[in-house]
N, C-alpha and C positions, 0 to 999 in steps of 0.2 A: 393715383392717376385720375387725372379727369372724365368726365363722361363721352367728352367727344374724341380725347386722346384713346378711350378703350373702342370707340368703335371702331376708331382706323387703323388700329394697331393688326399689324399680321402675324402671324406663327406658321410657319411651312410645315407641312407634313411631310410631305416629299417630291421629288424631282424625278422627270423621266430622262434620264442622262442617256439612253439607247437614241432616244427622240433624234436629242442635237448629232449625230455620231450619225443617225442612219438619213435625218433631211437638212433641206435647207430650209429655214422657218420664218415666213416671207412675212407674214403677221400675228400678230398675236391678239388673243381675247380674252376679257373675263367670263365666267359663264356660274354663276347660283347650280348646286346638286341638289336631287332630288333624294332624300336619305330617307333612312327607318334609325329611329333611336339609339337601337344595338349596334348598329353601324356609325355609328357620327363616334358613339363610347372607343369601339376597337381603335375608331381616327385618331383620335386622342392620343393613345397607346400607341401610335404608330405603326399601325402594322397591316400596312397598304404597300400594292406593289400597282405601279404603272408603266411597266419593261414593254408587255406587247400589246398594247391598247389600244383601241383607234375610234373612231366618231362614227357614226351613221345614221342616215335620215329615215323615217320612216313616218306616213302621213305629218306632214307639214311640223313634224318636230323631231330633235337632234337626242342621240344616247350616246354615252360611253358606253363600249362594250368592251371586257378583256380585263376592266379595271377589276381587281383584284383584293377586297375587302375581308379579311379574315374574321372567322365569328368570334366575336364578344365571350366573353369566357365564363361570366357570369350570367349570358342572356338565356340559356337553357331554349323555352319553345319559341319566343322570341327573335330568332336570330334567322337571320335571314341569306340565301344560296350568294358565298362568297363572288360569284361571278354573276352573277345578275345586272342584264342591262341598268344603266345610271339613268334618268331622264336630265339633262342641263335645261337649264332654263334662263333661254335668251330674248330678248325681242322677236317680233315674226321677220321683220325686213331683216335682223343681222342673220336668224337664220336662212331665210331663201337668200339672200348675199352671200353665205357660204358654200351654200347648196350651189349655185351656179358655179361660184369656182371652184369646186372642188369636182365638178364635171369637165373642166376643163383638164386637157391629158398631164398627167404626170402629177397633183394636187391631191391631196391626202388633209383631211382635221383631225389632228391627232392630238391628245393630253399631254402638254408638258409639266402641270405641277398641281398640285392640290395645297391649300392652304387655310387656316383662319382666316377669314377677317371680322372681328370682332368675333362673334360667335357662331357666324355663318361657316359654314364648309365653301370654299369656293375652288373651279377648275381652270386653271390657263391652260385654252385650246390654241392651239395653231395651224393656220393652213402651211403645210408644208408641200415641198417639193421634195421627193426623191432623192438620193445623190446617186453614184456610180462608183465604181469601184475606184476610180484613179481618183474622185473627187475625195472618196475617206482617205488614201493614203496620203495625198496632199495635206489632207487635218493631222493626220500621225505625225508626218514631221514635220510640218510647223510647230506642232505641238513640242516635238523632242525637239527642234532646236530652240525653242522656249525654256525649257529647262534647261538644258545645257547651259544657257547664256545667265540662268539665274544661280546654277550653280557655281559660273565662273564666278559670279560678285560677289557667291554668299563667302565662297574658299576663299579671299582676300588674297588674289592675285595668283594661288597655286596654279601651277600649270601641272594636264598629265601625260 
């Protein structure tokens, strides 16, 4: 692989599937993590949860908090409190751009994913909106008659 193909190239660590299920996700960003060694290693490993995680501002800059990093297994004194605020590291204007909307009622920045890129750890935040209850069940069956409809293709015409 080339040098410019390995720095664009991504590798997911994982996905906040509660994220899409509980908002609606008006934008999306990339955002640089702020790690410790022993924590970038567990990444690797996989063994990151992003289910109830959400953003917060504190003097003119943004944390992951909730994000969920398991200790390194190998890291012994090293290793640092699984839950510990993340610092992301964005621009000043993208941060106060979010900061305003996310004052705005019903707006939430919440973690959709964490991934490689190249060798960096990076976070896709999004400003989301809330849903309601009749909006998730609306997703449910959409969803099931998604399926159904792919079941019908896959069964080669069975009916049941």
């Amino acid at each position: 692989m080339s040098e410019k193909n390995q720095k664009s190239a991504t590798r997911s660590i994982t996905q906040n599937k509660k994220a899409w299920h509980d908002y609606f996700v008006e934008e999306r960003l990339e955002a640089g993590v702020e790690l410790f060694g022993t924590e970038v290693k567990s990444m690797r490993a996989g063994t990151v949860n992003l289910k109830d995680s959400y953003c917060s501002f504190k003097d003119g800059e943004i944390f992951a908090l909730g994000v969920h990093i398991s200790p390194y297994e190998k890291g012994n004194v090293f290793n640092r409190d699984p839950l510990r605020p993340k610092r992301l590291l964005l621009h000043k204007k993208e941060i106060l751009r979010l900061f305003g909307k996310s004052r705005e009622k019903g707006f939430s920045v919440i973690p959709l994913a964490l991934y490689f890129k190249g060798s960096r750890v990076k976070m896709e935040i999004g400003l989301c909106r809330g849903k309601k209850l009749y909006d998730k069940r609306e997703d449910m069956a959409k969803n099931a008659a998604k399926r159904e409809m792919e079941r019908a293709f896959k069964g080669g015409g069975r009916e049941y």
